[in-house]
C-alpha positions as CSV (number, residue, x, y, z in Angstrom):
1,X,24.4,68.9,90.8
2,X,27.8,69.9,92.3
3,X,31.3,70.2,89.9
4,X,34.3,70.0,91.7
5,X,37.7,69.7,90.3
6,X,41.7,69.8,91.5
7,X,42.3,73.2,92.0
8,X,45.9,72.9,90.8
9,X,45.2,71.0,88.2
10,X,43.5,73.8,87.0
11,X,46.2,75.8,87.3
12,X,48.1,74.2,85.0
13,X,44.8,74.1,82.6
14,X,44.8,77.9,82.7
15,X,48.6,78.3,82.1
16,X,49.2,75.9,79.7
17,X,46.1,75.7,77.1
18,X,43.6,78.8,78.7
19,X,40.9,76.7,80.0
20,X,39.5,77.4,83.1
21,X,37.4,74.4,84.9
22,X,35.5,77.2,86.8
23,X,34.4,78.1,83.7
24,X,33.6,74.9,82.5
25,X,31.5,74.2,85.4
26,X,29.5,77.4,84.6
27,X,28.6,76.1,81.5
28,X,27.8,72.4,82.8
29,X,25.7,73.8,85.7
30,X,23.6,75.3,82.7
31,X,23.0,72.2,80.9
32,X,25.3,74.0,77.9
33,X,26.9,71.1,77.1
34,X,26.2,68.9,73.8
35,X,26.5,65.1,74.5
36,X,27.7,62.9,76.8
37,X,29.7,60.2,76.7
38,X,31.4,56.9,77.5
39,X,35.1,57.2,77.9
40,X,36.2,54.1,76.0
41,X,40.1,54.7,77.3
42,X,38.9,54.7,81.3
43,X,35.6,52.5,81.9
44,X,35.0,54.2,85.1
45,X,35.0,57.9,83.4
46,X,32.2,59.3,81.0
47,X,33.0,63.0,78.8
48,X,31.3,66.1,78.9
49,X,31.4,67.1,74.9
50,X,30.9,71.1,74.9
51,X,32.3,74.2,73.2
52,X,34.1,76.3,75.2
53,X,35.8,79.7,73.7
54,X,34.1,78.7,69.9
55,X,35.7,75.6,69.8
56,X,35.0,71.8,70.6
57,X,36.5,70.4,74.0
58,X,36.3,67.5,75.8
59,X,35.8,67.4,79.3
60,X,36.6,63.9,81.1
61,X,35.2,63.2,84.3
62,X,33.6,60.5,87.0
63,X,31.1,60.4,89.4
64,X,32.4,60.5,93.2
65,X,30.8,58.6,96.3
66,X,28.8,61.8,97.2
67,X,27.2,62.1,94.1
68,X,29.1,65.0,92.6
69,X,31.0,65.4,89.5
70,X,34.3,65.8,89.7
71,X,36.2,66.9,86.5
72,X,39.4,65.7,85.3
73,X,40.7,67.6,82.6
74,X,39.7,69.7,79.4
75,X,41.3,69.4,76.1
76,X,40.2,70.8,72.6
77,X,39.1,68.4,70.8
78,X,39.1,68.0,66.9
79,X,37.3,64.9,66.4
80,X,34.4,66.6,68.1
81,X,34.8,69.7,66.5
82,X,34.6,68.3,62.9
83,X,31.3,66.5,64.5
84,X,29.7,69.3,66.1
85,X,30.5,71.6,63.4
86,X,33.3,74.0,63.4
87,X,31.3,77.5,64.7
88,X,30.0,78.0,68.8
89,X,27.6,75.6,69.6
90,X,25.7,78.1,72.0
91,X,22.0,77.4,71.9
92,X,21.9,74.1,70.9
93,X,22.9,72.4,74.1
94,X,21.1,69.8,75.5
């Protein structure tokens, strides 16, 4: 599985809300993520659901024509978090 994401869009991830997609990938390249799911807003996109720095964030993203996944943003989310739970999710992954 390859992750691949605008580099200065995750610029602006880091400086504005501390998030860093290389991390993200980290953690999606080790299954450490909790659900997946459709992305009612944009049919063409699905979200990663993970917890990232002890909280719940949502991770949009889509499919490219090579196969890899190629992530759009990250945002903490707190509809997710009051679903998950509200401590780190590590270890229950899927």
């Amino acid at each position: 599985m390859k992750v691949i994401w605008d580099k200065g869009k995750e610029e602006k991830l880091v400086r504005e809300r501390n998030i860093s997609l290389e991390e993200i990938a980290e953690l999606l390249m080790n299954k450490q993520y909790l659900e997946i799911l459709e992305n009612s807003r944009h049919p063409n996109q699905m979200i990663f659901i993970l917890s990232y720095k002890d909280y719940t964030h949502a991770v949009p993203f889509v499919i490219d024509a090579q196969g890899a996944i190629v992530l759009k943003t990250a945002y903490p989310s707190r509809k997710h978090h009051k679903l998950y739970g509200g401590t780190s999710h590590e270890g229950k992954a899927r």
